[in-house]
C-alpha positions in Angstrom: 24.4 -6.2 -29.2 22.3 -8.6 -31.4 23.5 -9.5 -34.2 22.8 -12.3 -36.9 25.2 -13.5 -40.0 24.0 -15.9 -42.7 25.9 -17.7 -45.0 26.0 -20.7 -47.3 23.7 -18.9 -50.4 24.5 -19.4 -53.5 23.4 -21.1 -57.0 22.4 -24.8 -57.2 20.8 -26.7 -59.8 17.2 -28.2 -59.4 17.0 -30.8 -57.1 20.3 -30.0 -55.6 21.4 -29.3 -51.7 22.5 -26.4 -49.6 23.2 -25.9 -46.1 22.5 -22.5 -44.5 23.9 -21.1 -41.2 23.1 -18.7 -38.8 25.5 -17.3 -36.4 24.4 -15.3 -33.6 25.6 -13.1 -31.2 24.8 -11.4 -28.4 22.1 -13.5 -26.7 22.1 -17.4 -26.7 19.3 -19.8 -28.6 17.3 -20.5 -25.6 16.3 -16.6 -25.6 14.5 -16.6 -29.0 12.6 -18.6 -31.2 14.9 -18.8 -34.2 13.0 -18.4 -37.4 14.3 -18.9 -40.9 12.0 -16.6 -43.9 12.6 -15.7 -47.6 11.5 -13.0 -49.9 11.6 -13.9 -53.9 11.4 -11.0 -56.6 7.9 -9.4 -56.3 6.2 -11.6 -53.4 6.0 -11.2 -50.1 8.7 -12.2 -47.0 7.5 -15.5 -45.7 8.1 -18.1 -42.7 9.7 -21.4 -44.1 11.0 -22.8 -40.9 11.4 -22.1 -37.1 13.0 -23.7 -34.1 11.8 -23.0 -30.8 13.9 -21.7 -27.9 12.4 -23.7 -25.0 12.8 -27.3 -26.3 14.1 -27.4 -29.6 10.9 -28.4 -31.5 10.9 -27.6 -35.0 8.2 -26.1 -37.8 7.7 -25.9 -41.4 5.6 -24.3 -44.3 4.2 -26.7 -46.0 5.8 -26.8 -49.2 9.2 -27.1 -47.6 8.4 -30.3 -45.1 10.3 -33.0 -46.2 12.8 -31.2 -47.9 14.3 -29.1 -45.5 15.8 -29.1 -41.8 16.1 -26.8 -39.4 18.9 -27.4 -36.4 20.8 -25.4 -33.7 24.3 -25.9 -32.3 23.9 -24.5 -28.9 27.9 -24.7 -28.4 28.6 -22.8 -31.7 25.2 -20.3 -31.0 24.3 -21.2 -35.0 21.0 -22.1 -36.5 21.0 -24.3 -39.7 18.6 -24.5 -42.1 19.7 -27.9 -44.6 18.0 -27.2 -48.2 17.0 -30.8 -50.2 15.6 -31.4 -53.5 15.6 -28.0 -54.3 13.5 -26.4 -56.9 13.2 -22.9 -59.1 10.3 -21.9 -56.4 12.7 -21.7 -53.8 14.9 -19.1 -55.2 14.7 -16.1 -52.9 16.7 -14.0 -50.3 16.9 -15.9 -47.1 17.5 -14.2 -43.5 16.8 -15.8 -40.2 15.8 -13.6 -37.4 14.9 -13.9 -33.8 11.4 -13.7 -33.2 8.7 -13.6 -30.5 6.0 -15.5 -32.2 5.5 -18.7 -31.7 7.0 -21.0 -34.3 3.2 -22.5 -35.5 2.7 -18.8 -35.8 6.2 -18.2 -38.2 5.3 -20.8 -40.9 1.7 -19.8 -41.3 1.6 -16.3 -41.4 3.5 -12.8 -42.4 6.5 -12.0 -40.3 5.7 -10.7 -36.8 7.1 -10.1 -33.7 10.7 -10.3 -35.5 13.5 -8.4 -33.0 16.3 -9.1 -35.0 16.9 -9.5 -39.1 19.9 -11.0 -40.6 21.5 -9.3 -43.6 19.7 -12.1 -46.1 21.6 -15.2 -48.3 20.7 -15.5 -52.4 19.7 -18.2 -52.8 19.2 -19.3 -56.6 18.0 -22.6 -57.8 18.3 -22.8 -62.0 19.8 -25.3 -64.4 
């Protein structure tokens, strides 16, 4: 059974860090693309970063390159997504999720081909 657990949300001050994680279960990182979205009060879910299962490359949305990173730990079966400089624009619910898309595909676009959801982090960024 699939299953994916985030962690690390919570509230940060602008221009402050977080760390996200992902721990999966049931299937190991080279069977997915790992995708990391977010959904803020009245928009729409979107991609912000993906990793992909075959050699580890990594993607962003635009307005998130440079600021954050996404990384696996194959031993520990957990996807990270490190949060810098954060700002109020980035306050939403996060999830990652397993997807069949490719990861150019994940950052650019509305979610598809998503197998598996995680539950969603808060994450709030406000002085």
């Amino acid at each position: 059974q699939v299953q994916l657990v985030e962690s690390g949300g919570g509230l940060v001050q602008p221009g402050g860090s977080l760390r996200l994680s992902c721990a999966a279960s049931g299937f190991t990182l080279d069977y997915y693309n790992i995708g990391w979205f977010r959904q803020a009060p009245g928009k729409d879910r979107e991609g912000v970063s993906c990793i992909s299962r075959r050699d580890g490359s990594t993607y962003y949305r635009d307005s998130v390159k440079g600021r954050f990173t996404i990384s696996r730990d194959n031993a520990k079966n957990t996807v990270y997504l490190q949060m810098n400089s954060l700002k109020p624009e980035d306050t939403a619910v996060y999830y990652c999720a397993t997807t069949y898309s490719p990861c150019i595909v994940v950052v650019k676009t509305a979610p598809s081909g998503v197998a598996h959801w995680g539950q969603g982090t808060q994450v709030t960024v406000s002085s």
